[in-house]
MIZA-349202 format. One record per atom (N, C-alpha, C): atom name; x, y, z; chain. Coordinates in Angstrom, 3 decimals, always signed. Last residue first. Layout:
REM MIZA-349202
(r CA; (X; Y; Z); A)
...
//
This chain:
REM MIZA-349202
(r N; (-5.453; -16.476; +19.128); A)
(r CA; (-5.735; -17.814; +19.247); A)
(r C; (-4.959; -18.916; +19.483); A)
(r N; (-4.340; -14.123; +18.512); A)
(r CA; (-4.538; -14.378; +19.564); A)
(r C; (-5.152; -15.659; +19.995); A)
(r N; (-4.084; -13.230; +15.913); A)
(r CA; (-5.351; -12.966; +16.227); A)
(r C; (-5.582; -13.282; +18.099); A)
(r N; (-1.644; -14.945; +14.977); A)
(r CA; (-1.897; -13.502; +14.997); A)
(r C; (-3.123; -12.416; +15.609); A)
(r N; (-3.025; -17.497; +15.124); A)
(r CA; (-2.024; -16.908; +16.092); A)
(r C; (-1.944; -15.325; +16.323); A)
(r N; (-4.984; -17.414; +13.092); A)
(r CA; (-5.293; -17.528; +14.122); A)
(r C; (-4.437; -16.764; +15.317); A)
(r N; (-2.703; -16.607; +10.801); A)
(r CA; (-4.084; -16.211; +11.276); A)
(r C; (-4.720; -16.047; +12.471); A)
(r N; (-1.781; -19.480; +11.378); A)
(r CA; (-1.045; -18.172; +11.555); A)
(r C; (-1.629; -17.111; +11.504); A)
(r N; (-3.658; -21.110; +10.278); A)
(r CA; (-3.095; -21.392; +11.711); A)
(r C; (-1.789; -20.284; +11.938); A)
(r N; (-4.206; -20.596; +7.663); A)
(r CA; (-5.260; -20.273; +8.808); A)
(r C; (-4.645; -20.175; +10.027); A)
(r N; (-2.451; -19.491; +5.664); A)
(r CA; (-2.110; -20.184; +6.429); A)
(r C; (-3.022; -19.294; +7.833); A)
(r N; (-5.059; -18.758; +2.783); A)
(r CA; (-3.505; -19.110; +2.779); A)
(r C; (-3.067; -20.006; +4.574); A)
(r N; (-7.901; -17.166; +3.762); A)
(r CA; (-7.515; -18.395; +2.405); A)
(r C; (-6.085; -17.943; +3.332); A)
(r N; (-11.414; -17.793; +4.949); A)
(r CA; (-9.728; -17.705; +5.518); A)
(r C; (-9.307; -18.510; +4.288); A)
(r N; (-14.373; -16.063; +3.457); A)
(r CA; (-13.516; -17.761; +3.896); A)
(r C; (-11.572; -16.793; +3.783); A)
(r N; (-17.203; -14.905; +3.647); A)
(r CA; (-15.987; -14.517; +3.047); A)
(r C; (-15.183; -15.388; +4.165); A)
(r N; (-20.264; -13.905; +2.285); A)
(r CA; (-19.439; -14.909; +2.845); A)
(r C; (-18.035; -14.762; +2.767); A)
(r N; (-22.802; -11.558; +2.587); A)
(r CA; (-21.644; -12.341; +2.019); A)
(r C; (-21.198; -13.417; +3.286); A)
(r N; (-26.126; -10.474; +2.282); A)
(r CA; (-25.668; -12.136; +3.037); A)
(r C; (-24.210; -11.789; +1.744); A)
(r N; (-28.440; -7.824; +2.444); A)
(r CA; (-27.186; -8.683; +1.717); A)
(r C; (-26.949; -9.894; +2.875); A)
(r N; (-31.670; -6.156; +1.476); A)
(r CA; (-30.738; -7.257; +2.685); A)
(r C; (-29.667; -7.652; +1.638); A)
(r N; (-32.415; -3.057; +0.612); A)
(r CA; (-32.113; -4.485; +0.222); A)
(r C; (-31.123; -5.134; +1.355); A)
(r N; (-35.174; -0.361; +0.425); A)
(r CA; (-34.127; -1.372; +1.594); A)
(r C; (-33.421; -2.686; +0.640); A)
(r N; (-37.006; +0.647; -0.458); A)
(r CA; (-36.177; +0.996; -0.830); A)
(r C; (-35.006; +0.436; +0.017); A)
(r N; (-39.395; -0.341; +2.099); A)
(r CA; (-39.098; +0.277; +0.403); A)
(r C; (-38.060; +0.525; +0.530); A)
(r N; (-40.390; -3.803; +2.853); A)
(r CA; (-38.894; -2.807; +2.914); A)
(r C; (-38.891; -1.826; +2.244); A)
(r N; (-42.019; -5.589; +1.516); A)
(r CA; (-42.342; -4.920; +2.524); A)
(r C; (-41.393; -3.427; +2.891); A)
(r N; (-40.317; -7.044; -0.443); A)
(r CA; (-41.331; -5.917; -1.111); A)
(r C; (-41.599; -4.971; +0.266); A)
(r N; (-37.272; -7.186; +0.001); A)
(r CA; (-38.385; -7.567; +0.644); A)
(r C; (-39.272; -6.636; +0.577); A)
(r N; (-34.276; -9.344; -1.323); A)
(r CA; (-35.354; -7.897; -1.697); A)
(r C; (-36.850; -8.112; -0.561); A)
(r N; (-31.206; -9.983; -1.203); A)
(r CA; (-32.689; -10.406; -0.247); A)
(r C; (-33.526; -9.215; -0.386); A)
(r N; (-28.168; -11.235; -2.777); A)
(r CA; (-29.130; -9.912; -2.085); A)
(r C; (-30.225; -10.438; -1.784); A)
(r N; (-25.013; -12.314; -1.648); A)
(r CA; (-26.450; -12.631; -1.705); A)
(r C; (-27.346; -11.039; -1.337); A)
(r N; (-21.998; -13.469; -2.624); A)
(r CA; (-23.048; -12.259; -2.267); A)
(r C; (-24.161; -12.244; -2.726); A)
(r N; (-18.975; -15.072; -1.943); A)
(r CA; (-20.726; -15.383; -2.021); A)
(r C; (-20.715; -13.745; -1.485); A)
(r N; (-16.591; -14.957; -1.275); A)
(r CA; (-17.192; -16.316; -1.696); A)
(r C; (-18.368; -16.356; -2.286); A)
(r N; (-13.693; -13.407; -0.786); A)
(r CA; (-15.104; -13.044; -1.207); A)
(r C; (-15.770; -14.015; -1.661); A)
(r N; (-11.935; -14.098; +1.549); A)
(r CA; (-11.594; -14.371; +0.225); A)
(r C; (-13.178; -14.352; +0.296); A)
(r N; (-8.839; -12.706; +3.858); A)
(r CA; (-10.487; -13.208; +3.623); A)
(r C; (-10.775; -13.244; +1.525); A)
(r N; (-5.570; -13.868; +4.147); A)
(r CA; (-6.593; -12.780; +3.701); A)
(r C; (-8.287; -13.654; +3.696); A)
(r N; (-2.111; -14.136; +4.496); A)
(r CA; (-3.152; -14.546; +4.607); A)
(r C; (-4.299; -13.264; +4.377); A)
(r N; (+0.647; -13.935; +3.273); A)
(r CA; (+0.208; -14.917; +3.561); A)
(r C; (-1.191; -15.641; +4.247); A)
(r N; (+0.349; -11.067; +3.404); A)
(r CA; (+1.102; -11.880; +1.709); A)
(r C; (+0.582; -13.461; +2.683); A)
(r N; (-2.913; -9.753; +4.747); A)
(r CA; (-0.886; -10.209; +4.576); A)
(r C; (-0.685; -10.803; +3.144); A)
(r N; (-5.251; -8.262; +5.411); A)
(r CA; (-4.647; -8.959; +4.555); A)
(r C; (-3.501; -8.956; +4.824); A)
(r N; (-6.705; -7.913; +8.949); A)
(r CA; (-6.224; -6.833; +7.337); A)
(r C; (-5.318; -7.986; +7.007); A)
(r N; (-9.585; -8.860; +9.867); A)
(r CA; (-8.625; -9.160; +9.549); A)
(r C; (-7.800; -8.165; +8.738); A)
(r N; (-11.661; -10.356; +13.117); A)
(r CA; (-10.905; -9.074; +11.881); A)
(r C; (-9.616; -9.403; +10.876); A)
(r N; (-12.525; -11.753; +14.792); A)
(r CA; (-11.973; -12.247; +13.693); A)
(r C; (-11.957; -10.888; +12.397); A)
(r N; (-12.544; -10.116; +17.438); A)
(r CA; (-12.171; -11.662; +17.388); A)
(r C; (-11.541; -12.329; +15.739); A)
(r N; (-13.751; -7.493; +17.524); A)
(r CA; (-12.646; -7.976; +16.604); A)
(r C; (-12.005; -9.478; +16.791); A)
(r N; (-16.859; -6.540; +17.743); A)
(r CA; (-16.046; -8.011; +18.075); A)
(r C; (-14.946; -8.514; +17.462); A)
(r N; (-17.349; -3.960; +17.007); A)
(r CA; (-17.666; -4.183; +18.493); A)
(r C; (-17.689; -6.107; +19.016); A)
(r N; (-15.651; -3.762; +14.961); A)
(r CA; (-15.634; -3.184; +16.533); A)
(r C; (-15.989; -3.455; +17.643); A)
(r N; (-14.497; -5.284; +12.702); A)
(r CA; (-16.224; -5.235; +13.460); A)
(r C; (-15.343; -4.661; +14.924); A)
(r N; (-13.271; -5.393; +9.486); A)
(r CA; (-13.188; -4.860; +10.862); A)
(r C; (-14.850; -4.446; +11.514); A)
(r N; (-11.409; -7.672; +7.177); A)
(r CA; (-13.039; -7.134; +7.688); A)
(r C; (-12.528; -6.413; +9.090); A)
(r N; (-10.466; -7.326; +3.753); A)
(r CA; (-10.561; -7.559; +5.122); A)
(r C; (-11.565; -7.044; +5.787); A)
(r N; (-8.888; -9.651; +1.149); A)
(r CA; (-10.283; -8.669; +1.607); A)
(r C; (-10.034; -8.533; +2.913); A)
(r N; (-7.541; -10.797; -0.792); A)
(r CA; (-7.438; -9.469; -0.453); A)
(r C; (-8.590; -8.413; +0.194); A)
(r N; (-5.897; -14.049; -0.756); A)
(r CA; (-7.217; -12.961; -0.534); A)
(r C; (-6.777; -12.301; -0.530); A)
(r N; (-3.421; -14.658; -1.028); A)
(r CA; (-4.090; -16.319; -0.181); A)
(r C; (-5.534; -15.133; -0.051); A)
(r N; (-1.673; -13.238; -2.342); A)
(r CA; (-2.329; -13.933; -3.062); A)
(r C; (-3.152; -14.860; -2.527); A)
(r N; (-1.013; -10.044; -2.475); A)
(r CA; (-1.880; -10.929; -1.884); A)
(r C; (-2.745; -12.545; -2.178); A)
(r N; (+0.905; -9.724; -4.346); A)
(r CA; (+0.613; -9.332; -3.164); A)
(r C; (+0.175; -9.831; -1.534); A)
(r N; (-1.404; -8.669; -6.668); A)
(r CA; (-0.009; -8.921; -6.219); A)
(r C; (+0.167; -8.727; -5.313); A)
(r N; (-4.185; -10.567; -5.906); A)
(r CA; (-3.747; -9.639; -6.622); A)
(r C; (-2.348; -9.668; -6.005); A)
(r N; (-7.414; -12.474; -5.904); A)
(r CA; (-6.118; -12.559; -5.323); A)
(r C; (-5.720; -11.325; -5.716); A)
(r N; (-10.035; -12.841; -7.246); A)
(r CA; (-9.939; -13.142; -5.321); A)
(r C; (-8.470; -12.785; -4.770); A)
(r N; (-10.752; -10.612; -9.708); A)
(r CA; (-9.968; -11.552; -9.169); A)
(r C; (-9.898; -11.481; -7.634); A)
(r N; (-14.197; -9.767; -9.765); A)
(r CA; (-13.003; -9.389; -9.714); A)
(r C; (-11.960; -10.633; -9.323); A)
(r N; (-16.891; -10.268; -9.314); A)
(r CA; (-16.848; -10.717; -10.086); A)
(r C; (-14.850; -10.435; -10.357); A)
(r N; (-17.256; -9.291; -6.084); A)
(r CA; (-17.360; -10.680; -6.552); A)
(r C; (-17.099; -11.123; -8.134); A)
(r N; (-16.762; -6.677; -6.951); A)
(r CA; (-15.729; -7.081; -6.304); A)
(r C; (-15.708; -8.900; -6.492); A)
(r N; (-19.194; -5.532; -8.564); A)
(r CA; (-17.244; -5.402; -9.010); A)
(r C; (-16.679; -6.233; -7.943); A)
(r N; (-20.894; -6.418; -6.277); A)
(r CA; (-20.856; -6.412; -7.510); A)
(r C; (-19.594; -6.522; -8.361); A)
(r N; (-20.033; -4.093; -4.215); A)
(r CA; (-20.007; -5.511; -4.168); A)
(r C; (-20.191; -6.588; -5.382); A)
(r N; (-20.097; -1.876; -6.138); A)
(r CA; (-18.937; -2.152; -5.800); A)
(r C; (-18.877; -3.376; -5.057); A)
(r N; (-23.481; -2.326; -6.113); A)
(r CA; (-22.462; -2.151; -7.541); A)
(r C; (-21.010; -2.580; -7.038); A)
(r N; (-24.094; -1.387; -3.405); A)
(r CA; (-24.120; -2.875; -4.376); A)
(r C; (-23.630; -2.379; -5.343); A)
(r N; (-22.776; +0.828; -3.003); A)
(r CA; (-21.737; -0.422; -2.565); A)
(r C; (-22.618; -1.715; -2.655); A)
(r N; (-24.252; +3.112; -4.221); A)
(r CA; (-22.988; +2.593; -4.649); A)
(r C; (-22.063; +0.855; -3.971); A)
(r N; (-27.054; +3.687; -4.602); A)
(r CA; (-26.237; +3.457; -3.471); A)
(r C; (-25.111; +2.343; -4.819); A)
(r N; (-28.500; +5.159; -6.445); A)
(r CA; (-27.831; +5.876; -5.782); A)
(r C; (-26.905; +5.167; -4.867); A)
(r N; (-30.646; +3.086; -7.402); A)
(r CA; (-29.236; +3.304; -8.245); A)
(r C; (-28.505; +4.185; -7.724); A)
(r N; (-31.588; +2.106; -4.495); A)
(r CA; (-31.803; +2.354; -5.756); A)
(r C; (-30.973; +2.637; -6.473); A)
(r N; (-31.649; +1.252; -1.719); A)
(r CA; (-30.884; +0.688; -2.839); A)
(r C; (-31.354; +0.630; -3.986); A)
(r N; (-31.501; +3.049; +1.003); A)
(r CA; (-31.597; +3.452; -0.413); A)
(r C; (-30.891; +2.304; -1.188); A)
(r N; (-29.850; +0.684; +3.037); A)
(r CA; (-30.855; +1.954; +2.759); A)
(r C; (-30.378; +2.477; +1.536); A)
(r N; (-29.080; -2.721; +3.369); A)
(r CA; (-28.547; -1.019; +2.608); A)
(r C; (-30.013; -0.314; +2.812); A)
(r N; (-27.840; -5.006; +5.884); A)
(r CA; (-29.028; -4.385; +5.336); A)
(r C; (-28.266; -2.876; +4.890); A)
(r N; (-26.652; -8.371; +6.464); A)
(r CA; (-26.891; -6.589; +7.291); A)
(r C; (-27.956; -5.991; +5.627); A)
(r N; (-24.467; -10.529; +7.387); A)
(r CA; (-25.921; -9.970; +6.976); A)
(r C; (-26.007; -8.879; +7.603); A)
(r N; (-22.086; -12.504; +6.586); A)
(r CA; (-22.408; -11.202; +7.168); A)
(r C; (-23.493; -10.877; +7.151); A)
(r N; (-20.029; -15.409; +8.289); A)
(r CA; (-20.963; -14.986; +7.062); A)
(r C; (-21.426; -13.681; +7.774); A)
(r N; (-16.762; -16.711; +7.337); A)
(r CA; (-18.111; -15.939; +8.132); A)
(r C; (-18.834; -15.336; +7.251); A)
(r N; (-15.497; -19.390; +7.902); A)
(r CA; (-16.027; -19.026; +7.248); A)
(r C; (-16.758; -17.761; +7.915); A)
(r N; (-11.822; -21.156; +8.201); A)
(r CA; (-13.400; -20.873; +9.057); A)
(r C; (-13.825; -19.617; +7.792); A)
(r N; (-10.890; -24.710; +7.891); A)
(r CA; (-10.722; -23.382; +7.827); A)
(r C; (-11.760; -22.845; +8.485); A)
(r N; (-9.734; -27.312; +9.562); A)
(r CA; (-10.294; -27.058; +7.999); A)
(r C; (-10.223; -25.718; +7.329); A)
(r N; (-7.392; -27.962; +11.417); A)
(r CA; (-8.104; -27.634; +11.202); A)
(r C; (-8.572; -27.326; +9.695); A)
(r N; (-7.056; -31.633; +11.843); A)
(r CA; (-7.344; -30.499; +12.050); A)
(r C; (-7.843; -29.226; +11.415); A)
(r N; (-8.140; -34.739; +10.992); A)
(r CA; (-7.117; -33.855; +10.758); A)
(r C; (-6.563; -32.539; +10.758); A)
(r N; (-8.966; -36.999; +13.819); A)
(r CA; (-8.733; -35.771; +13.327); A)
(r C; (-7.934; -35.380; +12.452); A)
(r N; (-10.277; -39.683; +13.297); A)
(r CA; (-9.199; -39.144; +12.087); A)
(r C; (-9.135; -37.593; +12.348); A)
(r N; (-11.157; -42.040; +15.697); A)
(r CA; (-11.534; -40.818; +15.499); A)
(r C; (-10.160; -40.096; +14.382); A)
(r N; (-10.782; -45.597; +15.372); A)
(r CA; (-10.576; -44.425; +15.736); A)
(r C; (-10.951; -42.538; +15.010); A)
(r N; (-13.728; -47.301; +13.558); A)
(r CA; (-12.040; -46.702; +14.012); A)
(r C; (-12.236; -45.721; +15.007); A)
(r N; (-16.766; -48.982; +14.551); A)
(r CA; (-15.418; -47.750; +13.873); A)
(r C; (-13.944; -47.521; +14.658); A)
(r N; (-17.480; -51.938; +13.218); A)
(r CA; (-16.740; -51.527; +14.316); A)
(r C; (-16.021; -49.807; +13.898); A)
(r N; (-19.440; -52.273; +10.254); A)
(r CA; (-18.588; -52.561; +11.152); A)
(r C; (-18.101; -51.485; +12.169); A)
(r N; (-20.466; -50.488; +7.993); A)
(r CA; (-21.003; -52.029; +8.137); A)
(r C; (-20.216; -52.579; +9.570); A)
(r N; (-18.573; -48.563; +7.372); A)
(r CA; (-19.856; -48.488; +7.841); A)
(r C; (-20.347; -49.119; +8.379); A)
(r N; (-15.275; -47.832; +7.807); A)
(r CA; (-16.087; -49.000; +7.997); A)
(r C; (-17.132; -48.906; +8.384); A)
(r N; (-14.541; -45.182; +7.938); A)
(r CA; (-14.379; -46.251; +6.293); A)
(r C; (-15.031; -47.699; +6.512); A)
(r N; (-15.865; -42.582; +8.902); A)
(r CA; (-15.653; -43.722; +9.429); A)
(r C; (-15.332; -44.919; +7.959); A)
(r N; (-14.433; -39.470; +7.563); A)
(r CA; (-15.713; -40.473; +7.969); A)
(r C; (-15.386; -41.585; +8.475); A)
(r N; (-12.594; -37.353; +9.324); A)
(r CA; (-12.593; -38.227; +8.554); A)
(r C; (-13.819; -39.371; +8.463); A)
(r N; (-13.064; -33.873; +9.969); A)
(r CA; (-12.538; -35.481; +10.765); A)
(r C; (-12.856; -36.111; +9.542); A)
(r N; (-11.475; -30.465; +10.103); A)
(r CA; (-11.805; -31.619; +9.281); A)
(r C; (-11.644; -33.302; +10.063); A)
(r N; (-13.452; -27.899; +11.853); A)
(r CA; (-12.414; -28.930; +11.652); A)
(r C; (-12.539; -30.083; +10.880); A)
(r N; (-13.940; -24.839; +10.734); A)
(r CA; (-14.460; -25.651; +10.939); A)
(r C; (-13.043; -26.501; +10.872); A)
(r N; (-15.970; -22.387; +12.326); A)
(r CA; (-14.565; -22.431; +12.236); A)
(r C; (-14.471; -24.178; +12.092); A)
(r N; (-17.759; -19.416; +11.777); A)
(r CA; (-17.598; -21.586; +11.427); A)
(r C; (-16.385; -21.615; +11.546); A)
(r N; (-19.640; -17.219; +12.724); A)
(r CA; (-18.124; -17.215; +12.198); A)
(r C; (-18.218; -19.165; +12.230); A)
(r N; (-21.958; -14.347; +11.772); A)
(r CA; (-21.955; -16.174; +12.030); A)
(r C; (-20.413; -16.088; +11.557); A)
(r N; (-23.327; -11.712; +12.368); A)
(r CA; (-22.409; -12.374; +11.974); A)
(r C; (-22.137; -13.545; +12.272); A)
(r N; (-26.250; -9.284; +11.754); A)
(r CA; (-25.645; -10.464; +11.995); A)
(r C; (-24.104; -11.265; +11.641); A)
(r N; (-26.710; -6.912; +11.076); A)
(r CA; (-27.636; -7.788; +11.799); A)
(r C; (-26.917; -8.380; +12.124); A)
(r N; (-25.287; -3.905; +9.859); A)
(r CA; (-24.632; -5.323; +10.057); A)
(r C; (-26.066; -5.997; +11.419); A)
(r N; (-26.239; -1.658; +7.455); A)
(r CA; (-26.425; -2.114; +9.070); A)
(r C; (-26.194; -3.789; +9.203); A)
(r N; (-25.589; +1.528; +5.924); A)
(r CA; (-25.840; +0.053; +5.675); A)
(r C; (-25.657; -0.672; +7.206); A)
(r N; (-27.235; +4.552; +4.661); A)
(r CA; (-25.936; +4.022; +5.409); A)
(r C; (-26.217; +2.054; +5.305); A)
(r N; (-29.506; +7.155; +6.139); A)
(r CA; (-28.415; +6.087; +4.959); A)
(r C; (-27.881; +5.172; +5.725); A)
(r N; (-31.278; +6.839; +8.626); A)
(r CA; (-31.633; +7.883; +6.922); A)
(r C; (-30.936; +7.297; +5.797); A)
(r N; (-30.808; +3.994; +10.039); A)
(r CA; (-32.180; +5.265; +9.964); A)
(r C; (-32.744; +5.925; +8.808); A)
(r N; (-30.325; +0.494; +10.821); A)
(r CA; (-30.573; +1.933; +9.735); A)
(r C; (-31.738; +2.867; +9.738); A)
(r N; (-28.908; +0.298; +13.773); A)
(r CA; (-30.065; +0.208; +12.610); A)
(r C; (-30.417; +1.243; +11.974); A)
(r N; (-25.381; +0.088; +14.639); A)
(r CA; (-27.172; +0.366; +14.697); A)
(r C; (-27.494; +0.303; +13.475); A)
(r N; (-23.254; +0.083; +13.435); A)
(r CA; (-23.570; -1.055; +14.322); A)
(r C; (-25.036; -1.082; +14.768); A)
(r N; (-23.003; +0.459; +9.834); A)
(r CA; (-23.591; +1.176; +11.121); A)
(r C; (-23.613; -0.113; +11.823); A)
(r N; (-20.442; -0.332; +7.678); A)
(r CA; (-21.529; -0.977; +8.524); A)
(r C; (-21.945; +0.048; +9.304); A)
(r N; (-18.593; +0.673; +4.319); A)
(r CA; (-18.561; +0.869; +5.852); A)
(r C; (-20.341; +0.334; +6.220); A)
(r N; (-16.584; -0.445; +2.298); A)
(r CA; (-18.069; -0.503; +2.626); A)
(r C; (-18.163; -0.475; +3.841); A)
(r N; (-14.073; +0.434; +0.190); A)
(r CA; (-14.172; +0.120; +1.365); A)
(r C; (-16.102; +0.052; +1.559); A)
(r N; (-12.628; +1.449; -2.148); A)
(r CA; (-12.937; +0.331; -1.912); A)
(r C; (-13.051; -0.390; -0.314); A)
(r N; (-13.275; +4.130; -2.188); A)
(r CA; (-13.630; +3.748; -3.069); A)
(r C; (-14.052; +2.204; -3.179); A)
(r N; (-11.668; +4.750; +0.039); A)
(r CA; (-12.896; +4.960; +0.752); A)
(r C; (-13.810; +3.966; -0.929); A)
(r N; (-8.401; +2.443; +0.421); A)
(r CA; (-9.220; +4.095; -0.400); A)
(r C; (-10.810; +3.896; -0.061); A)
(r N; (-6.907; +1.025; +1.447); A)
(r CA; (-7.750; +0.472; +0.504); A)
(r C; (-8.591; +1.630; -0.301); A)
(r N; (-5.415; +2.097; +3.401); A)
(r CA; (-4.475; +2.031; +2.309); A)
(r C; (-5.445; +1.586; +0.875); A)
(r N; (-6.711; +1.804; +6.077); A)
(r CA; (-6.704; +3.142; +5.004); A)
(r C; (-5.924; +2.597; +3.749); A)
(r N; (-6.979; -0.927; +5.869); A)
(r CA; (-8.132; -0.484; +5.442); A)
(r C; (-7.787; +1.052; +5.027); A)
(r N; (-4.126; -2.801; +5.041); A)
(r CA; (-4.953; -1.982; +6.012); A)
(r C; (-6.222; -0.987; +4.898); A)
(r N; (-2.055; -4.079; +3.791); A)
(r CA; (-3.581; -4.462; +3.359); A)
(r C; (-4.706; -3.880; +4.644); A)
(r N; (+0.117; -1.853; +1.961); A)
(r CA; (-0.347; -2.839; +2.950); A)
(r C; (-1.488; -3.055; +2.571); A)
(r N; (-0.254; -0.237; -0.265); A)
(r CA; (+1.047; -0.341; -0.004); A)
(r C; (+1.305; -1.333; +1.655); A)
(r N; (-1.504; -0.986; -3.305); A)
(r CA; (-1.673; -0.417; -1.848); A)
(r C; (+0.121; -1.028; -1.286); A)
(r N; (-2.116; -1.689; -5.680); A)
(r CA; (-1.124; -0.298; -6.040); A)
(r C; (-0.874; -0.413; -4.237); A)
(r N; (-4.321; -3.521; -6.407); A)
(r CA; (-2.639; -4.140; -6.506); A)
(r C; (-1.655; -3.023; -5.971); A)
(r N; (-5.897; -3.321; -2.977); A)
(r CA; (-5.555; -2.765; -4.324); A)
(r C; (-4.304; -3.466; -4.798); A)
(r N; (-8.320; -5.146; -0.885); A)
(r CA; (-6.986; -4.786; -1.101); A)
(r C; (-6.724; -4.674; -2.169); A)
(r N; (-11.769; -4.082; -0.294); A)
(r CA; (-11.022; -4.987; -1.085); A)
(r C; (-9.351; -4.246; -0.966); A)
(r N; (-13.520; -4.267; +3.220); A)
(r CA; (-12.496; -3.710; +2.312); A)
(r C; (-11.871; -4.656; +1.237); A)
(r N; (-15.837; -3.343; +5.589); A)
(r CA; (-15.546; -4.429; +4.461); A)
(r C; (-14.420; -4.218; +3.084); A)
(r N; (-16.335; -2.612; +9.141); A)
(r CA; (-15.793; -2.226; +7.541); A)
(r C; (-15.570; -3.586; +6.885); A)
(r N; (-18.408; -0.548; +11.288); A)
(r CA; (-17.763; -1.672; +10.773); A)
(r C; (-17.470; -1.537; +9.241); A)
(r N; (-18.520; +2.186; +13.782); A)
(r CA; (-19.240; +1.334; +12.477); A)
(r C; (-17.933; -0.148; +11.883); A)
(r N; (-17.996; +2.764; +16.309); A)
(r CA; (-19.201; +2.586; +15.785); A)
(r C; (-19.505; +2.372; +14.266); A)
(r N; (-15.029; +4.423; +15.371); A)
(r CA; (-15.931; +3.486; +16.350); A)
(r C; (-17.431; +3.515; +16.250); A)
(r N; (-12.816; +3.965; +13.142); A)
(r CA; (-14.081; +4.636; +13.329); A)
(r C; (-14.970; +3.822; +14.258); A)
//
């Protein structure tokens, strides 16, 4: 669907970890624009891709050499915004069920979440048996000013083999 973006949990029953296979039940679709009448609106995405170095073990003295140990993993974070978030909107509740749900399932056991942004698939992902986004954090942001608006902030971290991930992605 062009022009909007997606947030999907993978089912034990699915039969891949593509977003149709996740059912509309467990999917949270983004407007790439700003919210008008419904719907939910991605502001922002921050991706970390982070590498692990090693502190220096000699404070007091001369440092070593530099300890790359490559890479660490990467993180992204989402912010965007729901219209109507009164008890009619369903995907805080189903963000809700999802952070409190197991991070793994058969299947999938390095995550079962995936993300698709259109208009930057750099780090999209649909789940494998060996790799998946993993639901870390969901933050809501109420702003009396807003009626009936609530801001979200998730986080969702590369679990199983990042560096095949990557490859697969074109990195």
């Amino acid at each position: 669907m062009a022009g909007q973006s997606a947030i999907w949990q993978v089912q034990t029953s699915a039969a891949n970890g593509t977003e149709a296979t996740a059912t509309s039940g467990n999917t949270i679709l983004f407007n790439e624009t700003p919210v008008v009448s419904s719907g939910g609106v991605i502001f922002t995405t921050e991706f970390n891709v982070r590498n692990s170095i090693a502190e220096n073990p000699k404070v007091s003295g001369d440092g070593n050499e530099v300890q790359d140990m490559g890479l660490d993993g990467i993180d992204v974070q989402v912010t965007g915004m729901f219209k109507d978030s009164d008890a009619s909107n369903t995907s805080i509740t189903e963000l809700m069920s999802w952070i409190k749900a197991a991070k793994t399932t058969t299947g999938y056991t390095q995550g079962r979440f995936g993300l698709r942004l259109d208009d930057f698939p750099y780090f999209n992902m649909v789940p494998t048996s060996t790799y998946g986004y993993v639901l870390g954090n969901v933050q809501f942001v109420r702003d009396p000013n807003k009626v009936n608006k609530v801001g979200i902030v998730l986080t969702l971290r590369v679990g199983g083999d990042v560096s095949a991930w990557l490859t697969a992605n074109g990195f």
